[in-house]
PAKOLBA-767399 format. One record per residue (C-alpha): residue number from 0; residue in one letter; x, y, z. Coordinates in steps of 0.05 Angstrom, whole numbers, m for minus. Example, Ala and Ser with C-alpha at 12.3 -4.5 7.8 and 13.67 -1.06 7.14 Angstrom:
PAKOLBA-767399
atom num=0 residu=a px=246 py=m90 pz=156
atom num=1 residu=s px=273 py=m21 pz=143
end
This chain:
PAKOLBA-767399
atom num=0 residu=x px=m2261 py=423 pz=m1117
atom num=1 residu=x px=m2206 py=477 pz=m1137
atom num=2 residu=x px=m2170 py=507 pz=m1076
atom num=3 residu=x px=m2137 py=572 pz=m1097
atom num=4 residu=x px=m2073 py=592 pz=m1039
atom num=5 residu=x px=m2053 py=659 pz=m1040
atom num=6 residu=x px=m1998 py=686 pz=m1001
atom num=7 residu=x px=m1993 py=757 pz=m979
atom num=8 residu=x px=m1932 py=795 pz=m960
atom num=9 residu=x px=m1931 py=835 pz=m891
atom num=10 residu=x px=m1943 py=905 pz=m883
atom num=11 residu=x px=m1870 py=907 pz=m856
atom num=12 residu=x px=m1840 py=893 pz=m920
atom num=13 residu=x px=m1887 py=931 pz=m966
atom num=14 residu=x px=m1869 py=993 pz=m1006
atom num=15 residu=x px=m1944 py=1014 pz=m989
atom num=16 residu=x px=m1988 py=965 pz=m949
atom num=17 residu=x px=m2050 py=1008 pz=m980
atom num=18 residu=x px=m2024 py=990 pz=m1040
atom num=19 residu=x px=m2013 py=926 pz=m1028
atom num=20 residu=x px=m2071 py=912 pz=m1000
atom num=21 residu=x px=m2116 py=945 pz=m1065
atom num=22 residu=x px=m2090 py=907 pz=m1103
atom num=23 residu=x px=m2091 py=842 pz=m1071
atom num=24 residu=x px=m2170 py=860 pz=m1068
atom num=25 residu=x px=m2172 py=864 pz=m1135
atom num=26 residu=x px=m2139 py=792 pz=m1140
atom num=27 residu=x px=m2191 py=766 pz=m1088
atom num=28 residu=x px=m2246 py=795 pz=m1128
atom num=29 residu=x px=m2212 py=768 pz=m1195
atom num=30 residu=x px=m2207 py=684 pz=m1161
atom num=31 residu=x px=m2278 py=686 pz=m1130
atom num=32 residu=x px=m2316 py=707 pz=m1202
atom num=33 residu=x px=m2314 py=639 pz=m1211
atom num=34 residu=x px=m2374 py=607 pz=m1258
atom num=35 residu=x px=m2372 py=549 pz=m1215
atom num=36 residu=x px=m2385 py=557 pz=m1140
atom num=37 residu=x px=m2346 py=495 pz=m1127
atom num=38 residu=x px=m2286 py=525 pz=m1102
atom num=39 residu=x px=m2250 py=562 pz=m1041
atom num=40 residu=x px=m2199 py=604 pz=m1026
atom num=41 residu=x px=m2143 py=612 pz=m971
atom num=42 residu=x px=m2110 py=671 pz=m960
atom num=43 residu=x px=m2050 py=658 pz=m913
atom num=44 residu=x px=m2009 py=720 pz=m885
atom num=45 residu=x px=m1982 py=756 pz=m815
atom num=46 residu=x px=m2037 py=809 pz=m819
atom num=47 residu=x px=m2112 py=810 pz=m855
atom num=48 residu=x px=m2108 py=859 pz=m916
atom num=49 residu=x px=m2150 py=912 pz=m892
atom num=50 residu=x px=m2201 py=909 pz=m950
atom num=51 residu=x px=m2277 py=909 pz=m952
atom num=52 residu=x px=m2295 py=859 pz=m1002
atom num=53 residu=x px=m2320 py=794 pz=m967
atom num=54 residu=x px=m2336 py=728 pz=m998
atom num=55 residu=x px=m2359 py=661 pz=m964
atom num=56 residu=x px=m2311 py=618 pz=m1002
atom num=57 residu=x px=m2253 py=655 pz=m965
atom num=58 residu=x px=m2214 py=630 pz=m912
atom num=59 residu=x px=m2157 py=676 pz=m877
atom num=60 residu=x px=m2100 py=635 pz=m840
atom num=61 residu=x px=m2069 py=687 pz=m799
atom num=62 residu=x px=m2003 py=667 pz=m764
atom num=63 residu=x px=m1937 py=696 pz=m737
atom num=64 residu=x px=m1895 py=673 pz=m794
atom num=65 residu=x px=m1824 py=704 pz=m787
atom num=66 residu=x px=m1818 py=773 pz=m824
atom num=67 residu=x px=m1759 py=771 pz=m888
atom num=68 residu=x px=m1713 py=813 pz=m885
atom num=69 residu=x px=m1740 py=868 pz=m952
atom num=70 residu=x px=m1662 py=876 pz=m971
atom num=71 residu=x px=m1657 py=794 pz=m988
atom num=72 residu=x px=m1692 py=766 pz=m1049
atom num=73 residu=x px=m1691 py=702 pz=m1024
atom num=74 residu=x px=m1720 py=709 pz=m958
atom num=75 residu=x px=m1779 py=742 pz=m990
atom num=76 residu=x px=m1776 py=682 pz=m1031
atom num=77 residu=x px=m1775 py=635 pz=m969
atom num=78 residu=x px=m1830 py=671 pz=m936
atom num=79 residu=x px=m1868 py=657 pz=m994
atom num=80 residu=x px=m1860 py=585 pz=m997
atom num=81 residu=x px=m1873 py=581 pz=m924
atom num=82 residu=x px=m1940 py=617 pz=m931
atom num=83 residu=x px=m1960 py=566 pz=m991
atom num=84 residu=x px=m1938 py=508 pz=m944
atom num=85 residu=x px=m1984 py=528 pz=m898
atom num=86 residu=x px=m2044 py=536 pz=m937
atom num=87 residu=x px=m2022 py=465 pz=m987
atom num=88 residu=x px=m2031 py=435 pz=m914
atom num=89 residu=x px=m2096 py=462 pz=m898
atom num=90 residu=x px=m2125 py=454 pz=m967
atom num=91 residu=x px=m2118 py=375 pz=m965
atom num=92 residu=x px=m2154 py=368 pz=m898
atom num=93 residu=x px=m2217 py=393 pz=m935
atom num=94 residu=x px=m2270 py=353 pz=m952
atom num=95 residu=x px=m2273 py=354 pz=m1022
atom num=96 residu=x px=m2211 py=389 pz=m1044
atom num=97 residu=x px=m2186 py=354 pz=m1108
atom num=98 residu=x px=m2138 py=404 pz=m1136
atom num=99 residu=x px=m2095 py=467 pz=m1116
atom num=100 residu=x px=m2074 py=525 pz=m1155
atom num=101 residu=x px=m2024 py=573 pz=m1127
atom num=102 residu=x px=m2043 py=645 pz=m1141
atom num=103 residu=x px=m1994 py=705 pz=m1128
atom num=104 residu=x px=m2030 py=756 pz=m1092
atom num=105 residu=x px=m2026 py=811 pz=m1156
atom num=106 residu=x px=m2045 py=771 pz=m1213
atom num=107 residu=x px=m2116 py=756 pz=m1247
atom num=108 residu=x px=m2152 py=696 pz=m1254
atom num=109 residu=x px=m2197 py=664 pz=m1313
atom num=110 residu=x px=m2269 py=657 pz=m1278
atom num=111 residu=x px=m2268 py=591 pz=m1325
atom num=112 residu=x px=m2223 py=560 pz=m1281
atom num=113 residu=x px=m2256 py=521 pz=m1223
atom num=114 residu=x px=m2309 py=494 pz=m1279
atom num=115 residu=x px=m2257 py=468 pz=m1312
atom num=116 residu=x px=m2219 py=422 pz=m1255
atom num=117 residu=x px=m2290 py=404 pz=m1230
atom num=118 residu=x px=m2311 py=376 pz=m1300
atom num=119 residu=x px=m2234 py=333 pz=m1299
atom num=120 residu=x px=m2228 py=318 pz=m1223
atom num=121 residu=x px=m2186 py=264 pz=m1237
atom num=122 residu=x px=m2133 py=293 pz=m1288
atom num=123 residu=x px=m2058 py=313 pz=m1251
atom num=124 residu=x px=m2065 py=374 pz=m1271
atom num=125 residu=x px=m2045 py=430 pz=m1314
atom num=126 residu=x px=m1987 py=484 pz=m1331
atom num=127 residu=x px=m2022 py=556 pz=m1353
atom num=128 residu=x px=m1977 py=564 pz=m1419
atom num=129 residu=x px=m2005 py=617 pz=m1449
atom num=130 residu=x px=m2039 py=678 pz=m1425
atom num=131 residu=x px=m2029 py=758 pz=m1419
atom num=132 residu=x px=m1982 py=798 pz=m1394
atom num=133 residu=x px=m2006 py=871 pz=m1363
atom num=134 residu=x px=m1973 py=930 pz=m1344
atom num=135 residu=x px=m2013 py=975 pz=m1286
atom num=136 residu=x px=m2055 py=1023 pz=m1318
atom num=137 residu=x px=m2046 py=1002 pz=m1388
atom num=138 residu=x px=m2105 py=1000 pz=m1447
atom num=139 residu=x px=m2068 py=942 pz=m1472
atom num=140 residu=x px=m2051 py=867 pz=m1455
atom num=141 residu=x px=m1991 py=827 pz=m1497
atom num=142 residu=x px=m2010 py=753 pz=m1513
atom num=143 residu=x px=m1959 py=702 pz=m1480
atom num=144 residu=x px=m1970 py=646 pz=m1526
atom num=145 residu=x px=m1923 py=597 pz=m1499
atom num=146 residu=x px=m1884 py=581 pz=m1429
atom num=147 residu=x px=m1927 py=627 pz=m1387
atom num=148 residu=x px=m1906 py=587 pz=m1330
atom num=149 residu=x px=m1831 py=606 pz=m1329
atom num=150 residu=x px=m1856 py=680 pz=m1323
atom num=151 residu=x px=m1906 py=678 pz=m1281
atom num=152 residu=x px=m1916 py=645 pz=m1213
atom num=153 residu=x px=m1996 py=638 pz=m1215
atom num=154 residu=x px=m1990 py=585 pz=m1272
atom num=155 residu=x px=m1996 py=510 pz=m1248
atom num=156 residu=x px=m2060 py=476 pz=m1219
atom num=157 residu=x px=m2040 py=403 pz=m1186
atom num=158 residu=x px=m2074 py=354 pz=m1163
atom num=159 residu=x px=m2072 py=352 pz=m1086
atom num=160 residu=x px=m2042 py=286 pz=m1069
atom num=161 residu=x px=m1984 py=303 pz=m1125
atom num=162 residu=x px=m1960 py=356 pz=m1065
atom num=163 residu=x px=m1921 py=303 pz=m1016
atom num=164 residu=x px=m1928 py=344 pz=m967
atom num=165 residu=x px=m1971 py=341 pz=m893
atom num=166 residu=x px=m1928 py=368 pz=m840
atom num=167 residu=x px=m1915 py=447 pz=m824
atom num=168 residu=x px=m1837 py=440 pz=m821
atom num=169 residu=x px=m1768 py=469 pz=m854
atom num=170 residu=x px=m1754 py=408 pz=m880
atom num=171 residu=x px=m1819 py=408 pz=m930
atom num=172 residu=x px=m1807 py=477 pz=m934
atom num=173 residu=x px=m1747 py=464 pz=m967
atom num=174 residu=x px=m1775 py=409 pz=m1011
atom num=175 residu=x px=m1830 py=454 pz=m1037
atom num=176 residu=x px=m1777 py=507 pz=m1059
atom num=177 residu=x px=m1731 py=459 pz=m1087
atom num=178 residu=x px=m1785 py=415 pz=m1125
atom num=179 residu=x px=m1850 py=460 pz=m1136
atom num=180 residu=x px=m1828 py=530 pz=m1162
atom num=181 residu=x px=m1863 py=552 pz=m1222
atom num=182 residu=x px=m1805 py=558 pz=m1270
atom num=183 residu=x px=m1779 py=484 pz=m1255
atom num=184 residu=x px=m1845 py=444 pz=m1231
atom num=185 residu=x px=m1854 py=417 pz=m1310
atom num=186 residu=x px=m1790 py=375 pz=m1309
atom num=187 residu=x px=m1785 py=359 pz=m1235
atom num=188 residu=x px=m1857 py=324 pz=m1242
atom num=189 residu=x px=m1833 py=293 pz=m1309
atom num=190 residu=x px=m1777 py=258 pz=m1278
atom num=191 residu=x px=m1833 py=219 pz=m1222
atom num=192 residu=x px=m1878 py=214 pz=m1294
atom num=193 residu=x px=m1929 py=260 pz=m1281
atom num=194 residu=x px=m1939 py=302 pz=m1341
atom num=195 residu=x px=m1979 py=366 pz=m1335
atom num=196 residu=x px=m2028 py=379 pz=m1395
atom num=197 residu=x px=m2034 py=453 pz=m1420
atom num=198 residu=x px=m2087 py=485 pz=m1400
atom num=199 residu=x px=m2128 py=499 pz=m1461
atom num=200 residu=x px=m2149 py=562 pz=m1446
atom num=201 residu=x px=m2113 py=630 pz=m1426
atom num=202 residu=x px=m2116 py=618 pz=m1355
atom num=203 residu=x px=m2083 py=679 pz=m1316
atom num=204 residu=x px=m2063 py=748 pz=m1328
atom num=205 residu=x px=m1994 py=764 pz=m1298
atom num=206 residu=x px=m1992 py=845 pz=m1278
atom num=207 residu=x px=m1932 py=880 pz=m1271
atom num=208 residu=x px=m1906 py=946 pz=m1251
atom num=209 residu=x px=m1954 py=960 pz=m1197
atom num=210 residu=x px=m1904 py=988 pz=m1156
atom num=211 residu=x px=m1901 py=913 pz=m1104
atom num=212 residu=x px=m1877 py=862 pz=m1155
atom num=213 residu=x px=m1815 py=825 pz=m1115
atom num=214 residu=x px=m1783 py=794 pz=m1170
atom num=215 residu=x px=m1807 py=826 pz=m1235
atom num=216 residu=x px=m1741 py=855 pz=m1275
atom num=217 residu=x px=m1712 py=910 pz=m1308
atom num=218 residu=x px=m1655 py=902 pz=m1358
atom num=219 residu=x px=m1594 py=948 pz=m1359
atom num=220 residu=x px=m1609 py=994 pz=m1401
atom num=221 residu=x px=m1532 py=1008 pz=m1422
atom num=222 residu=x px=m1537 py=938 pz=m1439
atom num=223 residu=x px=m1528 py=924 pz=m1521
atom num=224 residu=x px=m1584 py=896 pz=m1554
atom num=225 residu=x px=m1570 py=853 pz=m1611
atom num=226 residu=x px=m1612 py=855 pz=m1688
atom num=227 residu=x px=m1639 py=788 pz=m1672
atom num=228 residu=x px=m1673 py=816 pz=m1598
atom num=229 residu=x px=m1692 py=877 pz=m1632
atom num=230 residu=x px=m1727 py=844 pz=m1685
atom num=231 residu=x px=m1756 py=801 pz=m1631
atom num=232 residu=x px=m1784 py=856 pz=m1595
atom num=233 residu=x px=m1815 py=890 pz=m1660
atom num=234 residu=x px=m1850 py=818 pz=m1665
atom num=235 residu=x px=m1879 py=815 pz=m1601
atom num=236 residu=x px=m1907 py=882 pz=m1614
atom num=237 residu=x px=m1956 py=847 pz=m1657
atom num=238 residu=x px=m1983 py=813 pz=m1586
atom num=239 residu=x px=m2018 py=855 pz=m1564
atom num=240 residu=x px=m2096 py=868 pz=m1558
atom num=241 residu=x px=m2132 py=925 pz=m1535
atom num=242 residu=x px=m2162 py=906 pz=m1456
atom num=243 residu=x px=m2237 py=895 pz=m1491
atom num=244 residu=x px=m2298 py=876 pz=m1437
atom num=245 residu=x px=m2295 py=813 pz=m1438
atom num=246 residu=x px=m2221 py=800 pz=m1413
atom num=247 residu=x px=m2237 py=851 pz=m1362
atom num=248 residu=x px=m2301 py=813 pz=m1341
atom num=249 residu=x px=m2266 py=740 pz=m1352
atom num=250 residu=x px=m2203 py=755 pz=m1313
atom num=251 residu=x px=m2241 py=816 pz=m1269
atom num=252 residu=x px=m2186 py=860 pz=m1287
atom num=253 residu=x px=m2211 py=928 pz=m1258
end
């Protein structure tokens, strides 16, 4: 069974907890279209999103975690990992769980997903390394063909027993930021030789400028932009599709 963990920010360091919480519905909505019903979900955060969808898979661990302070990147990024700790805990106690993806509480989901780990319950696991990229609003998605994972943080699925990890302290805490973050999980794993497959599909879609993204960038736009970046850029131009049906039912981008 696929466990998806989502963490959700506070309302006290949201820009608009309506906001937030729309969109995080839209995520919920997005994991649990799954074709296989052998799955579940954990949502852990300070407050339930004040939403109205409801789904039986879900399950809502609601606890005091400390609030980060919204002026410090990294203590967003701390409060974060604590939230995934928690729900990486909970996830191995249940019967049946054989693999854990950790979704960021903004991005879209394949609905092919949880029938694919249940058909390889065995296998390590897998990095997403290609999929789309979204901006809010947009009739258009850009292909990322390769390295989706050092983008985006909803892009590993592990195995549960790869996460060494069964006690609720700062010291595994600290271990899950140092060794489990998206961008450096790949070679971390390599070096205790376990090799994450690609997934062979476009597994998430990775939505940005929605007005909450924490860590999504904007370059300086005095900045000088060499011939080889601009020709780059005119390349990736040729990435992107038009947001048909059936991306918006496989991923339940709405």
């Amino acid at each position: 069974m696929l466990v998806f963990i989502i963490p959700l920010k506070s309302p006290q360091v949201s820009k608009s907890w309506e906001n937030v919480c729309s969109i995080f519905e839209r995520t919920l909505r997005s994991v649990c279209n799954q074709t296989s019903s052998n799955f579940k979900v954990i949502v852990v955060c300070n407050q339930k999103p004040d939403i109205t969808y409801n789904h039986p898979k879900v399950i809502y661990l609601v606890d005091t975690f400390p609030i980060p302070k919204p002026e410090v990147g990294f203590s967003k990024e701390l409060d974060r990992t604590r939230k995934m700790l928690a729900g990486i805990i909970y996830a191995k106690k249940l019967e049946g769980t054989t693999h854990i993806m950790l979704v960021d509480a903004d991005d879209c989901v394949s609905n092919r997903l949880a029938d694919y780990v249940e058909t390889h319950p065995n296998e390590p696991g897998w990095l997403v390394t290609s999929g789309y990229w979204y901006r809010e609003s947009s009739n258009f998605v850009k292909v990322m063909r390769k390295a989706f994972y050092e983008y985006c943080g909803t892009s590993n699925i592990l195995r549960a027993d790869i996460y060494d990890v069964d006690t609720y302290n700062e010291e595994n805490v600290n271990k899950l930021f140092k060794y489990y973050r998206h961008k450096i999980i790949k070679k971390n794993l390599e070096n205790k030789r376990v090799h994450l497959a690609p997934l062979p599909f476009k597994g998430v879609v990775y939505i940005v400028h929605h007005g909450e993204n924490t860590y999504y960038a904007v370059g300086n736009k005095h900045h000088k932009i060499s011939l080889k970046s601009r020709f780059l850029r005119w390349k990736t131009l040729l990435d992107n599709r038009f947001l048909t049906p059936k991306i918006k039912e496989e991923f339940s981008l709405i």
